[in-house]
C-alpha positions in Angstrom: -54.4 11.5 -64.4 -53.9 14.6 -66.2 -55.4 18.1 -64.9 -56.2 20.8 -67.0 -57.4 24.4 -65.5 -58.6 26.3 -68.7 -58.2 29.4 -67.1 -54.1 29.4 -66.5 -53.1 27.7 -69.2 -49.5 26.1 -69.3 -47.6 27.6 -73.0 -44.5 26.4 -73.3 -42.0 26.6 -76.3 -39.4 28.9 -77.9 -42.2 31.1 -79.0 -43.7 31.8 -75.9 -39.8 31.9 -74.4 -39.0 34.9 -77.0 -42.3 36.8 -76.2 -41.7 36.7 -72.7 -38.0 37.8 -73.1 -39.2 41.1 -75.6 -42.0 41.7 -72.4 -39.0 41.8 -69.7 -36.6 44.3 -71.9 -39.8 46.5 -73.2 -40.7 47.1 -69.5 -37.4 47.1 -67.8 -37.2 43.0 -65.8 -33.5 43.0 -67.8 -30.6 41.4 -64.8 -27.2 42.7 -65.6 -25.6 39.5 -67.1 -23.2 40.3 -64.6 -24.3 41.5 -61.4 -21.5 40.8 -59.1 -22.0 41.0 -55.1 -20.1 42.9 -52.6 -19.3 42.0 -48.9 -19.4 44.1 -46.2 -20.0 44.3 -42.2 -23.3 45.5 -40.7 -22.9 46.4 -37.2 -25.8 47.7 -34.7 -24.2 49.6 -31.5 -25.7 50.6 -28.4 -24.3 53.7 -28.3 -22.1 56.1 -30.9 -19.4 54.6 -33.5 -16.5 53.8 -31.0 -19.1 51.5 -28.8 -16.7 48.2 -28.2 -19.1 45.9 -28.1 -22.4 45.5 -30.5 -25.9 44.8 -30.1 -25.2 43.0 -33.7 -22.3 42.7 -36.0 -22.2 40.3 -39.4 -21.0 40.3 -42.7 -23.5 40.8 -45.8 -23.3 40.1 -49.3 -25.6 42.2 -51.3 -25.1 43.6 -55.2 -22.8 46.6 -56.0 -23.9 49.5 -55.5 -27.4 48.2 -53.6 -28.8 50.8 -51.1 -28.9 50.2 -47.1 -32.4 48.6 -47.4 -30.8 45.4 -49.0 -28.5 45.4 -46.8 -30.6 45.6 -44.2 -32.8 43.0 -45.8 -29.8 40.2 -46.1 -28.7 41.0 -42.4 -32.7 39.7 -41.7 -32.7 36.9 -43.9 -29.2 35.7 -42.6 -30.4 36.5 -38.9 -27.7 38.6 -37.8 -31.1 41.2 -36.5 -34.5 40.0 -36.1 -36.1 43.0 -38.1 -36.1 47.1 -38.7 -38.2 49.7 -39.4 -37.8 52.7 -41.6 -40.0 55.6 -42.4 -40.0 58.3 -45.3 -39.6 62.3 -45.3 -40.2 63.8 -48.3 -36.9 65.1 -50.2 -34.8 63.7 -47.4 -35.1 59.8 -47.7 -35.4 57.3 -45.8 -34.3 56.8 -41.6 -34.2 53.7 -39.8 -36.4 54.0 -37.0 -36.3 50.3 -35.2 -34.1 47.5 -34.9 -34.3 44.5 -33.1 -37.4 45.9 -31.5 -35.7 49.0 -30.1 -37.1 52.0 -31.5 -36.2 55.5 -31.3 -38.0 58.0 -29.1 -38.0 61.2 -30.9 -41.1 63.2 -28.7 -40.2 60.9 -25.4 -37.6 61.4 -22.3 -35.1 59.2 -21.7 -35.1 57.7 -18.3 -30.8 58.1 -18.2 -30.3 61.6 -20.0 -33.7 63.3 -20.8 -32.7 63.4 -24.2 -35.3 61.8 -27.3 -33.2 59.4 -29.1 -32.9 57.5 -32.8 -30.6 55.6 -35.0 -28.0 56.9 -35.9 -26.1 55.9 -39.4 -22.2 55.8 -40.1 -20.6 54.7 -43.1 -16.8 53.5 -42.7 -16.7 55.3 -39.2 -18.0 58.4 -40.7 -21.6 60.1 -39.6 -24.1 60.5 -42.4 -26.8 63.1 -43.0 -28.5 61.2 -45.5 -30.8 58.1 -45.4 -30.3 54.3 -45.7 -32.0 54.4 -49.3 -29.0 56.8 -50.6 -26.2 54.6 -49.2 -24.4 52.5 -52.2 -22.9 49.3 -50.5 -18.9 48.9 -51.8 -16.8 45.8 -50.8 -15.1 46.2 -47.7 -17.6 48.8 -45.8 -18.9 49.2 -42.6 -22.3 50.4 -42.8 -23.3 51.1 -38.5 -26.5 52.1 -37.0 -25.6 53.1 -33.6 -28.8 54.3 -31.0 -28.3 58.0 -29.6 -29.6 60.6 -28.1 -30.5 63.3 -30.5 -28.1 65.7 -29.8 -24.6 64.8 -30.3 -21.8 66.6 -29.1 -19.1 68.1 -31.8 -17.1 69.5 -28.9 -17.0 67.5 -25.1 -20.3 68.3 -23.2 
């Protein structure tokens, strides 16, 4: 038995192939023919950059050059962390606020330092002042998210 829904119908054939091909380039759907991946680590630390042992740590494979919201998004689909949140500011990008369910407290006291707290980003070791959309993902980085109190000491405290 054959079924036949006159509203969607089914085109097929080079003509229809070609069409849709000249649709994708005219509104940018073109894939690099050779979009290569990179690997990396992810790692989510209790505490600053040094912190020996992670809440999370896993490898990712994500495009060149994609932003830390793929990465983020592979580390969910592979299960290395449940989830994360982000939000927006204007002109400064975008911040993780949550993963894994722990969220950072900017207007509430910490029970152990009295200090409001977030997530803080490093790439390869080194503290960033820019969000997760603006990182590029390159082979061999470390891209860290490490939750801290919101002021961090330069000098010893």
């Amino acid at each position: 038995m054959r079924i036949t829904h006159d509203r969607f119908p089914c085109r097929t054939g080079k003509g229809f192939l070609l069409g849709l091909v000249a649709v994708m380039a005219t509104i940018g759907g073109t894939v690099p023919a050779h979009a290569s991946n990179v690997s990396l680590t992810l790692r989510v630390s209790p505490g600053d950059a040094a912190s020996p042992v992670p809440i999370a740590q896993c490898p990712v494979s994500v495009p060149a050059s994609a932003d830390g919201i793929a990465v983020l998004d592979a580390a969910t689909a592979s299960h290395c962390i449940s989830g994360y949140d982000t939000v927006t500011y204007a002109g400064y990008g975008t911040f993780v606020t949550c993963i894994d369910g722990i969220c950072g407290q900017p207007n509430a006291q910490t029970p152990v330092d009295g200090l409001a707290t977030f997530w803080h980003m490093f790439e390869n070791k080194q503290s960033t002042s820019h969000g997760v959309d603006a990182y590029t993902a390159a082979s061999g980085d470390v891209l860290e998210f490490s939750y801290a109190p919101s002021v961090i000491c330069f000098i010893p405290c």
